[in-house]
N, C-alpha and C positions, 0 to 999 in steps of 0.2 A: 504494500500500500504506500501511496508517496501522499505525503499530505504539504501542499505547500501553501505556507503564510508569508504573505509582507511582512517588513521589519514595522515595528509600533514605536510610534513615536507620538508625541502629543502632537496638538496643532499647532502648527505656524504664529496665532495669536500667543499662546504659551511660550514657545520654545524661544520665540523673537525680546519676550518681555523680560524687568526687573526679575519675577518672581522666579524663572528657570536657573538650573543649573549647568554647570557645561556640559553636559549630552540633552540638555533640553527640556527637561520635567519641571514640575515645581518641584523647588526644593526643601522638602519637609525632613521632620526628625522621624525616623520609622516606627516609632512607636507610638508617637502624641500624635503625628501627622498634623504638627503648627511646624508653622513654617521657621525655617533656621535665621532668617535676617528679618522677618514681619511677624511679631509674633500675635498679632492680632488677623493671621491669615492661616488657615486650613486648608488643605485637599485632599482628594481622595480619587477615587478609580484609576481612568487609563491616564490621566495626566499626572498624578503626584509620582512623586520618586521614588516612592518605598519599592523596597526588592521585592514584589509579589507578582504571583501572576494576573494579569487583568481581567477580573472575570468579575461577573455579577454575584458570585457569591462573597465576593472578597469584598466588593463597594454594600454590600449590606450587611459585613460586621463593620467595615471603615467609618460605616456613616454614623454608626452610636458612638463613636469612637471622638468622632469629630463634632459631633451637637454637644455630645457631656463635656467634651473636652473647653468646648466654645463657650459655653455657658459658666463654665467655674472660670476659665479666663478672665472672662467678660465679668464677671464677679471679684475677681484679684485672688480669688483659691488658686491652688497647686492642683494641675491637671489629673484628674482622678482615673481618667481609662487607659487602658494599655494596647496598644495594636500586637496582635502575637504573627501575623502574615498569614494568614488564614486565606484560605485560594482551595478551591476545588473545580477538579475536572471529569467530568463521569466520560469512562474511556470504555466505548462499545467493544467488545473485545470476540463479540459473533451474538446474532440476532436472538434477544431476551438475555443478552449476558451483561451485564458492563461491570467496571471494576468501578468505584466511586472515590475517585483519588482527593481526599482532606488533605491539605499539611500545610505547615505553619512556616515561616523565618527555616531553612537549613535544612526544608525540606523533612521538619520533624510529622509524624505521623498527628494530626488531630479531627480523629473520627466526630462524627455526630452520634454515629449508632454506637452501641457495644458488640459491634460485632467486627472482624477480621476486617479493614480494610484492602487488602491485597487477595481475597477472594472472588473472583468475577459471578454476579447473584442478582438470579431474577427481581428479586425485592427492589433493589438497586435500577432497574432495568423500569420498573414499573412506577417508581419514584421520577424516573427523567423524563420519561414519555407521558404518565399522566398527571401525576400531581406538581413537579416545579414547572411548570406552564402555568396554572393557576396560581400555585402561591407567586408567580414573577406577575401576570397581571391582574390578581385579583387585592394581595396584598402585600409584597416589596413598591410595586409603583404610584399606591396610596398611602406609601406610609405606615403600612402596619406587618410586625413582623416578631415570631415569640422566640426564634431562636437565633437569635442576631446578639443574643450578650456578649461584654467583649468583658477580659479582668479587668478588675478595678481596684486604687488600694485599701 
């Protein structure tokens, strides 16, 4: 199978501005995801810096990360939430099978389920095709979401 992707870069308005760093992103702290010279500035998904991979399940723990974050800033508290690099990619690996790849910063293993991540499982298979379709439009793009906690101290 060859699977080929463009290189990911942010957009042109980012990568041109104040806020980028030299390869182009905003440039945030990877775990507070505020910014390292504005610190009254946040990002998240495909344009922040952080080492993650760009997926929609990584901008739906980033984003509690970044509103709790914003709001104790915005108060003069110490940033209470922690980004861990949380990115999942569910890999079809033959029809009804997929493997459900969780993991964090280094590539550390962080399941949702308690079950083997590195086992290719119908469960897994029937979680991509019928239910994260709904939870993406019915409720990550209104805003409501129960298993997006991120650590906090």
């Amino acid at each position: 199978m060859l699977h080929v992707v463009p290189p990911q870069t942010a957009p042109d308005f980012v990568c041109e501005s104040r806020l980028a760093n030299a390869d182009g992103w905003v440039d945030v702290n990877q775990v507070t995801l505020q910014h390292v010279r504005y610190p009254d500035t946040f990002s998240l998904g495909d344009a922040c810096s952080s080492p993650n991979a760009k997926t929609a399940a990584a901008a739906r723990k980033q984003i509690v990360v970044v509103a709790e974050n914003l709001f104790a800033a915005r108060s003069g508290r110490a940033l209470p939430t922690k980004y861990d690099g949380y990115g999942s990619c569910p890999l079809t690996v033959e029809k009804g099978r997929i493997v459900l790849a969780e993991f964090g910063f280094g590539g550390k293993l962080l399941p949702t389920f308690p079950l083997n991540p590195t086992v290719p499982r119908l469960s897994a298979w029937i979680l991509k095709k019928n239910i994260l379709p709904w939870v993406y439009w019915n409720l990550m793009l209104k805003g409501h979401e129960w298993l997006a906690r991120s650590e906090t101290d």
